[in-house]
Every structure is written in C-alpha cells, then in structure tokens.
N, C-alpha and C positions, 0 to 999 in steps of 0.2 A: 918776339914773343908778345903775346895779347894777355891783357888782367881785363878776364871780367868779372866787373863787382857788383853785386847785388845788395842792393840796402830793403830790409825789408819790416813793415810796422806789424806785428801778428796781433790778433785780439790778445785780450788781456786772460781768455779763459785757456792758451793753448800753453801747454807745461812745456819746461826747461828738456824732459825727457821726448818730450815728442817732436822737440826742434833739431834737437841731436841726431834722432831717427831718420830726421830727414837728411840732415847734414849728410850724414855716414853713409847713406842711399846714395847722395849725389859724389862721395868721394869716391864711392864702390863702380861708379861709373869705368874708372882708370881702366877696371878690367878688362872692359870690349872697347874702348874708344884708345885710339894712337893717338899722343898728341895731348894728352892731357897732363903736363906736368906736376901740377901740386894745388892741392885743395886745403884753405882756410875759412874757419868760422867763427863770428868776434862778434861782442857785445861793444856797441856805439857808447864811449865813455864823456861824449862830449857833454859839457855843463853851459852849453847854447841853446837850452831846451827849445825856446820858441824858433827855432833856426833847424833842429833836428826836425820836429813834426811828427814825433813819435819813433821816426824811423830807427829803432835802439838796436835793432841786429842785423847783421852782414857774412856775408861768405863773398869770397873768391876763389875763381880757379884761373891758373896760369896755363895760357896753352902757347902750342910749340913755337904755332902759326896761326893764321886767319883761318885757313881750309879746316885746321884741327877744332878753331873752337866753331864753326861753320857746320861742321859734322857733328859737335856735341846737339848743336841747336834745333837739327834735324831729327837727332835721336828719338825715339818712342819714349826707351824709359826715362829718357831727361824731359821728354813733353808730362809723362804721366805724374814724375814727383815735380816738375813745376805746378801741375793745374792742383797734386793736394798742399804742396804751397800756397797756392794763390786761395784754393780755398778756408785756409787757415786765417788770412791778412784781415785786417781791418780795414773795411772797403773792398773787399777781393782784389784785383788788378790795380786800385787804385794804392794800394798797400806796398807796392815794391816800386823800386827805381833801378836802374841798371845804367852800368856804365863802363865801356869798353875803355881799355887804354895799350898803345904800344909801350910796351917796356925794354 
C-alpha cells in the first residue's frame, strides 16, 4: 500500500469551507479511480512553528498499489483540483510538499 501525504501552506485569505471543498473533491475521486483506499484531511498541530514553515494542513490518501496511486496522478480531475490547490497556496507550487510512503 502507498500513503501519499500532501502538506500544504494556503494563504491566509482561503476559508476553512473552501479547503474542505477541495478535500471532498479529491475524496470523491474513489468513484472512478480502483485503487484508491481512504482519504484523510488534518490540520498540522505541531508547536515547532519555525520547523512547520506554515505548512498547517495535510491530506492523505492510501492506495492499493503504485499503478493505483500512479493512475490517480495521471488523472484530469486530480490534475484540475491540484492546479485550484496549488492556486490557493501561498507561493503557489512552492506552497505544498508531498511525500510518498510504503505502508
């Protein structure tokens, strides 16, 4: 199984409800993608501030396999809610971090 986690800095003007929106976009994925086991999204509670770097929220999703989260990453609508992600971040691109793990 693959966790990939997404640590992400948004500006300070994007709402708690338009983060969620996104969330529930990308858990909605499950419906056309095999392979997509479970979708989490969590506020960074860590009190390391200077070590966090803003980065105060996360999601992950667990897939089956490599191929499954491989085909999430090829996806359109996982490309389309990444780029209004990315357009949300503080710094845009430079605003998220990603980080694959076997589990």
């Amino acid at each position: 199984m693959i966790r990939h986690m997404v640590f992400l800095r948004f500006r300070d003007d994007v709402t708690e409800r338009e983060k969620n929106a996104l969330y529930e976009r990308l858990e909605g994925l499950s419906s056309h993608l095999d392979g997509l086991v479970a979708f989490q999204s969590r506020r960074n509670l860590s009190v390391e501030l200077p070590l966090v770097r803003g980065f105060l929220d996360m999601f992950w999703i667990d897939f089956a396999d490599r191929a499954a989260r491989d085909a999430y990453l090829a996806d359109a609508e996982h490309q389309a809610i990444g780029a209004e992600i990315v357009a949300r971040l503080d710094g845009g691109a430079e605003g998220v971090f990603v980080c694959d793990l076997e589990i």
